[in-house]
ZAMARGU-4260 file (C-alpha; in steps of 0.2 Angstrom, whole numbers, plus 5000, padded with zeros to 4 digits):
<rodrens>
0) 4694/4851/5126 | 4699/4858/5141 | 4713/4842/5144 | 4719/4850/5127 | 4723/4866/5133
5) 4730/4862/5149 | 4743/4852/5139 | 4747/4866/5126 | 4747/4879/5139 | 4760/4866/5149
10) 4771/4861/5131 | 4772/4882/5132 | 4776/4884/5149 | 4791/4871/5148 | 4797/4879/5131
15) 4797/4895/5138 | 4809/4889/5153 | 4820/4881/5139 | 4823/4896/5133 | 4825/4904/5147
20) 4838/4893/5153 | 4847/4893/5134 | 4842/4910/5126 | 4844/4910/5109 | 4859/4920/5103
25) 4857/4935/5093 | 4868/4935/5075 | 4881/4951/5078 | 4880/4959/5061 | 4895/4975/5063
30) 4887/4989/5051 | 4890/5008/5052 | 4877/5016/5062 | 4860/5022/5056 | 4852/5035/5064
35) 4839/5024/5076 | 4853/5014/5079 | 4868/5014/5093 | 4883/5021/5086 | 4896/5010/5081
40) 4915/5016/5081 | 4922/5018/5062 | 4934/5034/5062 | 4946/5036/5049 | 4960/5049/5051
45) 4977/5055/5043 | 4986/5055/5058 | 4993/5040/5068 | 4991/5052/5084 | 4976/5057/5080
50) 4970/5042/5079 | 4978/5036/5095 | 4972/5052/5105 | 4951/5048/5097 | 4955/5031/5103
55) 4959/5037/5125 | 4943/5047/5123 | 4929/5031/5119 | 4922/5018/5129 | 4922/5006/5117
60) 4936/4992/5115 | 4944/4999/5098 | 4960/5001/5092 | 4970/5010/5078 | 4974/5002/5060
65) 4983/5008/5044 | 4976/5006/5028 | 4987/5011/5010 | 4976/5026/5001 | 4984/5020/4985
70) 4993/5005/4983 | 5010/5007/4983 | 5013/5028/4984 | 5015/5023/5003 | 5005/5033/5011
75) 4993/5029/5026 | 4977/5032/5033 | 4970/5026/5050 | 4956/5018/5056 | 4946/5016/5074
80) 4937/5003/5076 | 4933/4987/5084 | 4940/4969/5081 | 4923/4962/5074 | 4920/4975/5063
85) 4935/4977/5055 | 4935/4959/5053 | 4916/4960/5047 | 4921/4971/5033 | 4937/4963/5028
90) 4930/4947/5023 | 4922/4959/5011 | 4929/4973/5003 | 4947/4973/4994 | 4951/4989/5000
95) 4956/4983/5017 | 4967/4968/5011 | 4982/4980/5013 | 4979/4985/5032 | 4985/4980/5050
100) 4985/4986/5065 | 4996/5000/5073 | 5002/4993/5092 | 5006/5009/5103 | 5024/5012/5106
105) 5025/5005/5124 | 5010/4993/5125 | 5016/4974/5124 | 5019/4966/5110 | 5021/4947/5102
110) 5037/4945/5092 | 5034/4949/5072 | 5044/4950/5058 | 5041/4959/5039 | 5051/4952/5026
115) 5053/4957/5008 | 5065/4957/4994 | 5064/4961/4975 | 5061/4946/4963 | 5071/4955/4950
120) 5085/4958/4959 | 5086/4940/4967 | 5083/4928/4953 | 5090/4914/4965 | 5083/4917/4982
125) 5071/4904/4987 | 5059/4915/4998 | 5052/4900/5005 | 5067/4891/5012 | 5075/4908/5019
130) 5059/4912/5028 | 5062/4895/5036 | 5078/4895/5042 | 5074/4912/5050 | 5060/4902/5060
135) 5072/4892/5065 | 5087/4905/5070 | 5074/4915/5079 | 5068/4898/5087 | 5082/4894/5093
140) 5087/4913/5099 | 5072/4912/5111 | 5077/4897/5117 | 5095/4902/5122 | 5091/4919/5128
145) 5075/4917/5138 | 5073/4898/5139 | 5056/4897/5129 | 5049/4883/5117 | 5046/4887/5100
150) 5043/4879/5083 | 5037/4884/5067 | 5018/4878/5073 | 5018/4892/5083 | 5021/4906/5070
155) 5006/4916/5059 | 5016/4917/5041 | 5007/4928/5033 | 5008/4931/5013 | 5006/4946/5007
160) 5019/4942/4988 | 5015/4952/4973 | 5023/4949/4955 | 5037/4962/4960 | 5042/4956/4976
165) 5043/4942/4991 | 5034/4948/5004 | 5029/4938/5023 | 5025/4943/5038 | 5028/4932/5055
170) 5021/4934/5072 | 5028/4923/5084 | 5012/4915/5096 | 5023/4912/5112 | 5013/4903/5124
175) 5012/4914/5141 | 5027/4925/5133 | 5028/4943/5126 | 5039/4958/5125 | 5038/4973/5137
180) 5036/4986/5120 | 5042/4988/5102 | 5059/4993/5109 | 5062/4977/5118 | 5057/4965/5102
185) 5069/4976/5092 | 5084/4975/5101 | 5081/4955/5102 | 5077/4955/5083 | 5094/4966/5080
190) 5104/4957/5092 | 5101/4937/5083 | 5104/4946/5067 | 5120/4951/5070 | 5129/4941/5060
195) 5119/4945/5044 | 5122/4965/5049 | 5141/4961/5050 | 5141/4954/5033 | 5133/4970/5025
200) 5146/4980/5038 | 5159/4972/5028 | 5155/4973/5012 | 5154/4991/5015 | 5171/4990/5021
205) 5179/4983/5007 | 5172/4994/4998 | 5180/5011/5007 | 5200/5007/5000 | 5194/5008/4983
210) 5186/5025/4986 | 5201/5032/4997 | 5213/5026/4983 | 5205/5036/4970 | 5207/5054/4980
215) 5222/5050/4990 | 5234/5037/4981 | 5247/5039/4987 | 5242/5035/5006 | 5240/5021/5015
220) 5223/5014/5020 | 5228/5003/5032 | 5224/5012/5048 | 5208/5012/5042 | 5204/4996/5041
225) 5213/4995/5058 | 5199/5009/5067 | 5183/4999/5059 | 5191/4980/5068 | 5193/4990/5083
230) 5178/4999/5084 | 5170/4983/5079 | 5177/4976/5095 | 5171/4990/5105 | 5152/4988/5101
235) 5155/4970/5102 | 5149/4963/5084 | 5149/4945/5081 | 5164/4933/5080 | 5169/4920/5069
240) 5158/4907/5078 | 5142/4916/5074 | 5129/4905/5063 | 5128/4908/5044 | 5115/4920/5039
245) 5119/4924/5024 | 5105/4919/5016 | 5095/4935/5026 | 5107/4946/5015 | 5098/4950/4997
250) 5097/4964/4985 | 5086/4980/4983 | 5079/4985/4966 | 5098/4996/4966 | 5106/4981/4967
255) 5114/4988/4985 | 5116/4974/4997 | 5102/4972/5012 | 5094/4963/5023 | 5078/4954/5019
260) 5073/4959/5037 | 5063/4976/5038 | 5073/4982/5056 | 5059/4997/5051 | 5076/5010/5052
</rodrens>
């Protein structure tokens, strides 16, 4: 009997180091706080600085994030909280299908793009094919102007299309890259898109003689045209070399040209 024991109390003893040495991991189950419970951070607000200031104030790693109150009337709340339990909950509930996250205006950032264009108004675009010679323009772009290695494996495309409309967004995973801010990534984003900004640009243009004719016949418009080249040379917008992005220029439900890129202007 007492050999028994001794072996029991020994199988015990060398369990109880086991564990010691591997302690069983508790399961994380994010949940709003119960009274008799630590506080977790779930915060909703109405304004983006709000928000933002609530956020400098806690401890806690938690960050801001926009959620539509209604869909499509294009308004926005905002939410604190932490990564795991936003994600805890959005695996869940519908109402947080529409949401990201809202990056301060001078903290780094990854390289993202929203696109969208009306069905309707493009029976012929192939949203598919446009979003990857975008890839491949941007690709490309980075390579040129900072020397780094991109391919489409690289990029979160993220579907977001309704009946109404296309709509992706990108977000360029850049091994051991980033921008400085928002600012920085826009004026690379507006800068390879150039071309596609130029073709809108004249359009435009073609558009002002017929508009000048109608309240002043009887003048030339010549020297119009003639201020847009030069002031078009001033700013430096692209020449004839540039690459074809046509296929970034679509139309909005007014049938008015624009670009399937949101610059967010």
């Amino acid at each position: 009997m007492l050999r028994k024991w001794e072996a029991r109390v020994k199988q015990i003893e060398e369990r109880a180091s086991h564990y010691e040495r591997k302690p069983l991991s508790s399961v994380y189950r994010p949940r709003l706080a119960k009274p008799e419970e630590p506080s977790s951070i779930w915060k909703l607000f109405h304004r983006q600085n709000q928000a933002f200031n609530f956020v400098k104030s806690c401890k806690e790693s938690v960050h801001v994030f926009a959620l539509e109150c209604k869909r499509g009337n294009g308004q926005r709340i905002y939410l604190v909280t932490s990564y795991a339990q936003l994600w805890f909950y959005y695996k869940t509930r519908k109402t947080l299908l529409h949401c990201y996250e809202v990056i301060p205006e001078n903290a780094v950032c990854k390289l993202y793009f929203d696109l969208e264009f009306n069905k309707l108004a493009n029976p012929g675009a192939d949203g598919k094919m446009m979003v990857a010679l975008l890839i491949q323009h941007v690709c490309k772009a980075l390579e040129e102007f900072y020397n780094v290695q991109c391919s489409a494996e690289d990029v979160f495309n993220l579907d977001s299309s309704t009946e109404e409309k296309f709509s992706r967004h990108l977000i360029f995973q850049l091994h051991n890259v980033a921008f400085k801010d928002n600012r920085h990534a826009g004026n690379f984003v507006r800068k390879i898109l150039q071309p596609a900004l130029h073709l809108i640009a004249e359009d435009d243009e073609a558009k002002v003689p017929e508009a000048v004719g109608q309240d002043a016949s009887g003048f030339s418009v010549t020297p119009l045209k003639q201020e847009i080249s030069e002031a078009r040379e001033k700013v430096g917008l692209p020449k004839q070399c540039d690459p074809d992005l046509s296929f970034l220029v679509v139309k909005n439900h007014m049938g008015e040209k624009c670009l399937f890129v949101d610059l967010g202007e």
